[in-house]
FIKEZA-240361 format. One record per residue: residue number from 1; residue in three letters; x negated, z negated, y negated of N, C-alpha, C, O in turn. Coordinates in Angstrom, 2 decimals. Atoms other than C-alpha are relative to their C-alpha. Layout:
N
(NUM,ala,(X,Z,Y),(X,Z,Y),(X,Z,Y),(X,Z,Y))
...
# end
This chain:
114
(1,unk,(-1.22,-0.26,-0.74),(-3.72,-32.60,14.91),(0.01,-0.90,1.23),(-0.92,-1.62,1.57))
(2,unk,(-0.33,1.04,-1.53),(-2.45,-34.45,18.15),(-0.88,0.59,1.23),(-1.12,1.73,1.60))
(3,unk,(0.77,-0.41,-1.33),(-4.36,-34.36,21.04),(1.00,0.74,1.11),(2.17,0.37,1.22))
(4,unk,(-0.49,-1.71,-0.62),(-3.34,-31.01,23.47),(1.24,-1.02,1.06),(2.16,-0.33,1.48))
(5,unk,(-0.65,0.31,-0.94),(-1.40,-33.53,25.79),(1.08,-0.95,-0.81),(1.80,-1.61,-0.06))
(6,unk,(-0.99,0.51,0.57),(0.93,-35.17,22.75),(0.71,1.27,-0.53),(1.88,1.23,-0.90))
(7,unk,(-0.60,-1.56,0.55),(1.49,-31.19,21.65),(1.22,0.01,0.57),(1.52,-0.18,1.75))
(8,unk,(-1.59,-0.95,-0.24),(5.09,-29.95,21.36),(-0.03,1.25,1.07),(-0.65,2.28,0.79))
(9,unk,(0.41,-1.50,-0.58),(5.36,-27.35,24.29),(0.97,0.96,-0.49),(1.21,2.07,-0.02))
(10,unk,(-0.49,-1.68,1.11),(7.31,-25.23,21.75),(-0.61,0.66,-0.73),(-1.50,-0.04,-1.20))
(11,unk,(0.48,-0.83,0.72),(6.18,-22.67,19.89),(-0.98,0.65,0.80),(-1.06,0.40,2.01))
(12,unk,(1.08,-1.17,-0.36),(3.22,-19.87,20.39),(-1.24,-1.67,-0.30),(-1.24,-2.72,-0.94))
(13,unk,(1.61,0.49,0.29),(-0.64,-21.10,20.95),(-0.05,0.60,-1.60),(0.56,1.46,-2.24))
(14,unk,(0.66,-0.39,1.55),(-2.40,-21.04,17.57),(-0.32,1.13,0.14),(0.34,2.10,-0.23))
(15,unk,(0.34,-1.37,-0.12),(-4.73,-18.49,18.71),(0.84,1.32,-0.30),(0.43,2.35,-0.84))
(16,unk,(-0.60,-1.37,-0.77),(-1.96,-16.10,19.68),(0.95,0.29,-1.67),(1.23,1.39,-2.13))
(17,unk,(-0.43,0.13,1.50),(-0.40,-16.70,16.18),(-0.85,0.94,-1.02),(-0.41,1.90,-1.65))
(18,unk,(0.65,-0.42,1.13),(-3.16,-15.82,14.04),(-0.37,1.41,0.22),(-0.53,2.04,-0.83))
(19,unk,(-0.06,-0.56,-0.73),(-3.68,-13.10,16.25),(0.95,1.03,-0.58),(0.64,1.98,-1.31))
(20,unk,(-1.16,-0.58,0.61),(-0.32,-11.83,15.50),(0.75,0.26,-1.04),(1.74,0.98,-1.16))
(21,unk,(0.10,-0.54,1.48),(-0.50,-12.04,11.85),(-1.24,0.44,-0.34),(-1.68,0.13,-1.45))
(22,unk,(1.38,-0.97,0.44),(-3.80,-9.91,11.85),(-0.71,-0.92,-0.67),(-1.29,-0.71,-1.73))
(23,unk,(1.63,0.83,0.63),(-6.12,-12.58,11.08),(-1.36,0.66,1.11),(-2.43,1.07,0.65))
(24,unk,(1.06,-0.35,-1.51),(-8.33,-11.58,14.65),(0.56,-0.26,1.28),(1.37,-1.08,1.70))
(25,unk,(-0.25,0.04,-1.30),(-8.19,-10.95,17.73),(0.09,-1.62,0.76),(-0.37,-2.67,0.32))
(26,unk,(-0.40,1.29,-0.82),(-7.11,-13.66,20.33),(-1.49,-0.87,0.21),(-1.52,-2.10,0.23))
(27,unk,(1.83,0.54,-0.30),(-11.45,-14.35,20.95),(-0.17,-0.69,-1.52),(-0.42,-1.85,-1.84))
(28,unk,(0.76,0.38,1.17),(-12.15,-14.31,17.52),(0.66,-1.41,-0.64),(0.06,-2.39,-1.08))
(29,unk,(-1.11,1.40,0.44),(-8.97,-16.87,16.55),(-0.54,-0.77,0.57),(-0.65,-1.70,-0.23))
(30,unk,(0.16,0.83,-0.50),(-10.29,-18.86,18.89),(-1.36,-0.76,-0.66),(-1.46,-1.98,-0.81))
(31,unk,(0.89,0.32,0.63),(-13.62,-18.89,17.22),(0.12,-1.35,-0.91),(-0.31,-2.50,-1.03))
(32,unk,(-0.34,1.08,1.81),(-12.09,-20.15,13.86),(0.28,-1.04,0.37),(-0.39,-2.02,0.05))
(33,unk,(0.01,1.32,-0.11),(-10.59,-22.60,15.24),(-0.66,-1.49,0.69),(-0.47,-2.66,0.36))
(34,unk,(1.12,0.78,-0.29),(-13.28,-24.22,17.40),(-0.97,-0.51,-0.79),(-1.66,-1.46,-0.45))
(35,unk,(1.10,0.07,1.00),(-15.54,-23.88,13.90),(1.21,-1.02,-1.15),(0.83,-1.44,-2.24))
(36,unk,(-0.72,0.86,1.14),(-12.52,-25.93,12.02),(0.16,0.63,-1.08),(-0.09,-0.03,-2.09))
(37,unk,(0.02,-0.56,0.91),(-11.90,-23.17,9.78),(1.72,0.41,-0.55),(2.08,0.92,-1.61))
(38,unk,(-1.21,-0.22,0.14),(-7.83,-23.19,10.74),(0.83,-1.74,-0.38),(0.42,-2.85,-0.03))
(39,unk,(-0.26,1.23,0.37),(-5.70,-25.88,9.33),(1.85,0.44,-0.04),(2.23,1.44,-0.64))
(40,unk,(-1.13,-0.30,-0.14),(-1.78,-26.05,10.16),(0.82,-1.60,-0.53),(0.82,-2.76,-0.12))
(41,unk,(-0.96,0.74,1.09),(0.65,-27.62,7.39),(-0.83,-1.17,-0.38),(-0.45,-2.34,-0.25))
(42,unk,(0.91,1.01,0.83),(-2.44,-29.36,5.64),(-0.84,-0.56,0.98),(-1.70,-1.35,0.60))
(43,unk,(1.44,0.96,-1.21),(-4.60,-30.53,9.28),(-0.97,0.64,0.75),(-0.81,1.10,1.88))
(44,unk,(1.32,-1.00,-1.22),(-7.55,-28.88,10.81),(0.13,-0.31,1.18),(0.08,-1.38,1.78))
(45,unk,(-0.04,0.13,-1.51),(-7.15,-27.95,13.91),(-1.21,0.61,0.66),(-1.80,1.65,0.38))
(46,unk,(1.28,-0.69,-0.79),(-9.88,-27.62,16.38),(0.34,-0.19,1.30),(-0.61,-0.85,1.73))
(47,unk,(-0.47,0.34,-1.62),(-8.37,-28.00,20.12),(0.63,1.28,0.20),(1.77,1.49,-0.21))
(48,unk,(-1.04,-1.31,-0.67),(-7.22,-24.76,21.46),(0.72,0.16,1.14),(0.41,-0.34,2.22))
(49,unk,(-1.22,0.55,-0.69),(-4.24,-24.39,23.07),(0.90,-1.06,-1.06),(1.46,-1.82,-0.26))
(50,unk,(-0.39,0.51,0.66),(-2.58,-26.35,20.08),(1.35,1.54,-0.62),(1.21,2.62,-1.19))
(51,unk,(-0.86,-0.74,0.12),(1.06,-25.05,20.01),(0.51,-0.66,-2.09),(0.34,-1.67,-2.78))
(52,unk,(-0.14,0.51,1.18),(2.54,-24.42,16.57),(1.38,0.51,-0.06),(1.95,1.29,0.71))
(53,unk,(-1.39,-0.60,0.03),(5.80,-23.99,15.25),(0.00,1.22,-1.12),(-0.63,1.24,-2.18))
(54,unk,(-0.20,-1.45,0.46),(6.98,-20.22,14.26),(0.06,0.15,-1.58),(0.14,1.30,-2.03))
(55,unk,(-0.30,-0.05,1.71),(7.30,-21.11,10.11),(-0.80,-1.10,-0.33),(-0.48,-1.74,-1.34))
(56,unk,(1.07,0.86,0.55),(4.38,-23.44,9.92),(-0.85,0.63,-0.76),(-1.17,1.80,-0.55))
(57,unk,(0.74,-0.61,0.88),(2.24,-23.04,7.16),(-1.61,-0.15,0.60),(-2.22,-1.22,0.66))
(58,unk,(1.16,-0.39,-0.03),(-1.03,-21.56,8.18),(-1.25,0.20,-0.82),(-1.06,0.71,-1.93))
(59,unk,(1.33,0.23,1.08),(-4.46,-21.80,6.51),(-1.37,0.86,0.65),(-1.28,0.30,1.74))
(60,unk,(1.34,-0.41,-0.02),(-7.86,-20.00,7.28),(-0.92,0.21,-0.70),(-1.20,1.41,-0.76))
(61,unk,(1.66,0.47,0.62),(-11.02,-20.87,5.40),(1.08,-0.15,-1.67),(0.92,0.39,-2.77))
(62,unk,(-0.88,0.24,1.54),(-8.32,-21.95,2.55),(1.01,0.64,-0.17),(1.97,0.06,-0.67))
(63,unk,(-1.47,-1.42,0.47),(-5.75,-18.74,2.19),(0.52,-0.31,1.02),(0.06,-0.55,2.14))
(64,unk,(-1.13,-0.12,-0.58),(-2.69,-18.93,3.22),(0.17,1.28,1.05),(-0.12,2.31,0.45))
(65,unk,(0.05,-0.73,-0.74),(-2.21,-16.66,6.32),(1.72,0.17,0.34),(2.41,-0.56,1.05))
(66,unk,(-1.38,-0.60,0.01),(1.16,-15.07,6.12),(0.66,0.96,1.40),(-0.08,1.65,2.11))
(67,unk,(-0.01,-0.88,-1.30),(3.40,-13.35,9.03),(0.07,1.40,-0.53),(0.40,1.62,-1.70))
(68,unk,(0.03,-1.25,0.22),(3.13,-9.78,9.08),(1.50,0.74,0.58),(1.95,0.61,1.71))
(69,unk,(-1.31,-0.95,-0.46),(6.50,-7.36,9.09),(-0.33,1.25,0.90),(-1.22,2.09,0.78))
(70,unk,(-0.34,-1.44,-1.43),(7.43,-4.81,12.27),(-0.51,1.02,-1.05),(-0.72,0.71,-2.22))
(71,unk,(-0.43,-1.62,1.06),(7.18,-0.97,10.66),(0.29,0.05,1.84),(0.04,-0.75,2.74))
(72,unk,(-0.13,-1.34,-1.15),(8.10,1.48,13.63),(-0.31,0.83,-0.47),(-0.31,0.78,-1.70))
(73,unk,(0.24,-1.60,0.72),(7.15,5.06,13.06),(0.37,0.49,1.00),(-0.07,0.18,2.11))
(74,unk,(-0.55,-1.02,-1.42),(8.94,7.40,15.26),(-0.90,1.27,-0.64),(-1.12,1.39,-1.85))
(75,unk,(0.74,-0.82,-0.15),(6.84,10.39,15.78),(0.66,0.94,1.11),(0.72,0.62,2.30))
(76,unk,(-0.13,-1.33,-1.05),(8.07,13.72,17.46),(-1.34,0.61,0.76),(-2.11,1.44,0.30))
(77,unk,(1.57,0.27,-0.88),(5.13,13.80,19.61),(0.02,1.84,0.44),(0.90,2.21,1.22))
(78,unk,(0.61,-0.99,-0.56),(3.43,17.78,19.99),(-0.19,0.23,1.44),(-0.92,-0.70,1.81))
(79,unk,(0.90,-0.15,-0.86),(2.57,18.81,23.15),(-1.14,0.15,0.52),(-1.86,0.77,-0.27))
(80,unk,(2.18,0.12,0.74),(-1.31,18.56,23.94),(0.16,-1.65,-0.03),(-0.70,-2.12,0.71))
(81,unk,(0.56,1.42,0.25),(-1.09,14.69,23.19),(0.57,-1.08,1.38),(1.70,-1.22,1.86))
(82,unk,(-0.20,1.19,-0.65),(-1.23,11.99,25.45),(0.33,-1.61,-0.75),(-0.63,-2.08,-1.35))
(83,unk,(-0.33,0.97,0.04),(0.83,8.50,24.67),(-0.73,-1.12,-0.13),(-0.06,-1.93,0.50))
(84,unk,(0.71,1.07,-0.42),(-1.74,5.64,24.46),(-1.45,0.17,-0.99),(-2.04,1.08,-1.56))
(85,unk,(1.10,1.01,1.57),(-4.39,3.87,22.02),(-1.44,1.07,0.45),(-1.84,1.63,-0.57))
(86,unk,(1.12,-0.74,-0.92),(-7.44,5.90,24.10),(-0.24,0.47,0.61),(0.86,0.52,1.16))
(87,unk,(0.00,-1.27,-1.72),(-8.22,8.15,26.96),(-1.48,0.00,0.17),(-2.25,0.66,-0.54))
(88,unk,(1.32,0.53,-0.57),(-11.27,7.05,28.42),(-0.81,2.17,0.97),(-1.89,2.56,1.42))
(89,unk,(0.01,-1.76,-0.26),(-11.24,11.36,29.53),(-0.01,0.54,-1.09),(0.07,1.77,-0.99))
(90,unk,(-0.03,-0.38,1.31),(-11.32,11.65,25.41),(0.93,1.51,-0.12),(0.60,2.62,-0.54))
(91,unk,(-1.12,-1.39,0.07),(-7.95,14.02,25.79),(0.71,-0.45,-1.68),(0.49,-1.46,-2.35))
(92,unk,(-0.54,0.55,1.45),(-5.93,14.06,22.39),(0.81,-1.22,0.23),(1.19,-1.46,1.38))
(93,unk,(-1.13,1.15,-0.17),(-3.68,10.90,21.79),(0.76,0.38,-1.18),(0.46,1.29,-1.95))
(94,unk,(-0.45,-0.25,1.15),(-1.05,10.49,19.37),(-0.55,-0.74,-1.08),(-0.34,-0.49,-2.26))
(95,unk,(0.44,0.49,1.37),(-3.02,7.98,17.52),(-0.93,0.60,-0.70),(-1.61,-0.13,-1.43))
(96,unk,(0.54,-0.69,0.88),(-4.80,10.77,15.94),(0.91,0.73,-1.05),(0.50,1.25,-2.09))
(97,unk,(-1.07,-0.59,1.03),(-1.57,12.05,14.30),(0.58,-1.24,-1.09),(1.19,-0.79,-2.05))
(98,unk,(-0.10,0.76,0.90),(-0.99,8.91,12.36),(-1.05,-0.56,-0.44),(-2.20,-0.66,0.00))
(99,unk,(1.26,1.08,1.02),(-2.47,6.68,9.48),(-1.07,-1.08,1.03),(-0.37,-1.16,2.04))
(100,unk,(1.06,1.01,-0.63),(-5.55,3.96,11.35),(1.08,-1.40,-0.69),(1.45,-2.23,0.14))
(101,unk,(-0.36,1.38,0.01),(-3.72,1.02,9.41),(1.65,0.41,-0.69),(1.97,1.50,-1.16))
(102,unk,(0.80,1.83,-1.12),(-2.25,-1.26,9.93),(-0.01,0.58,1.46),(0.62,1.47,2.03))
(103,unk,(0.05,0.11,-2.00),(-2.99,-1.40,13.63),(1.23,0.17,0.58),(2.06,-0.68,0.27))
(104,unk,(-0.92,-0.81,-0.55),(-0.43,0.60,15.66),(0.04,-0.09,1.50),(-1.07,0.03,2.03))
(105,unk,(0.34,0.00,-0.96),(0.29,0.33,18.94),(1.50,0.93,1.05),(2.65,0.51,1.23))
(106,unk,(-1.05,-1.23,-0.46),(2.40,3.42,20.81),(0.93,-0.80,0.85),(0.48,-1.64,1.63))
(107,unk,(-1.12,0.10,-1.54),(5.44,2.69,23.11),(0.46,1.00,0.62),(0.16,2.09,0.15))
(108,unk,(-0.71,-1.04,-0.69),(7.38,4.72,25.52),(-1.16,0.98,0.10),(-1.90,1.28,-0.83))
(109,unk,(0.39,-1.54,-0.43),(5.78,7.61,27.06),(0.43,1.06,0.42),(1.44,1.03,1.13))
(110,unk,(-0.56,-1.17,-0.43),(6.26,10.88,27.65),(-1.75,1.01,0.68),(-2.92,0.66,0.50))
(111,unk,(0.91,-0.60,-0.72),(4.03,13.47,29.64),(-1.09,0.74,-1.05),(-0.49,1.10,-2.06))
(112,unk,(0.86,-0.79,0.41),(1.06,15.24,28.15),(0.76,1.40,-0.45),(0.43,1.85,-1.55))
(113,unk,(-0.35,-1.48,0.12),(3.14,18.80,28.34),(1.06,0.00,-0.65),(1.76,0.99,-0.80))
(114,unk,(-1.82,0.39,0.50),(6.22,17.42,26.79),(0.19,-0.52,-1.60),(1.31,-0.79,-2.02))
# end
């Protein structure tokens, strides 16, 4: 790929891409592509910070890495649960009332009593 200072400043970082089609976390993306394991529309990329465009064809260790579709789940939220991925005070959350996958991440809040 082009060196980080001929890069298009359109589009998302790679990282934040692969990231966002559930390949790994923003660290781990970064991994792959420092190890030359990501390749965008047929070129290995290893420079991070390498912007890509939003319908480029993606590659990791060969497979095609596809975008992933929204769901929402609306949830009438019990009272007793607290709003949010964890509670470091291990109080209930609501992500014990839904499925673990895919990876979920709550919006909006409302109070514990509510």
């Amino acid at each position: 790929m082009r060196s980080q200072s001929d890069q298009p400043q359109t589009g998302d970082r790679l990282q934040r891409v692969l990231a966002a089609r559930g390949v790994a976390s923003r660290r781990k993306s970064e991994e792959l592509i420092r190890e030359g394991r990501v390749s965008v529309n047929g070129k290995i990329v290893t420079e991070l910070g390498t912007r890509v465009d939003p319908n480029a064809s993606i590659k990791v260790d060969g497979k095609t890495v596809r975008k992933q579709a929204h769901r929402y789940v609306v949830l009438n939220k019990p009272s007793g649960y607290i709003t949010t991925k964890s509670d470091e005070r291990d109080r209930r959350t609501v992500m014990e009332l839904v499925p673990a996958t895919p990876p979920m991440t709550p919006v909006g809040r409302l109070d514990r009593e509510t």
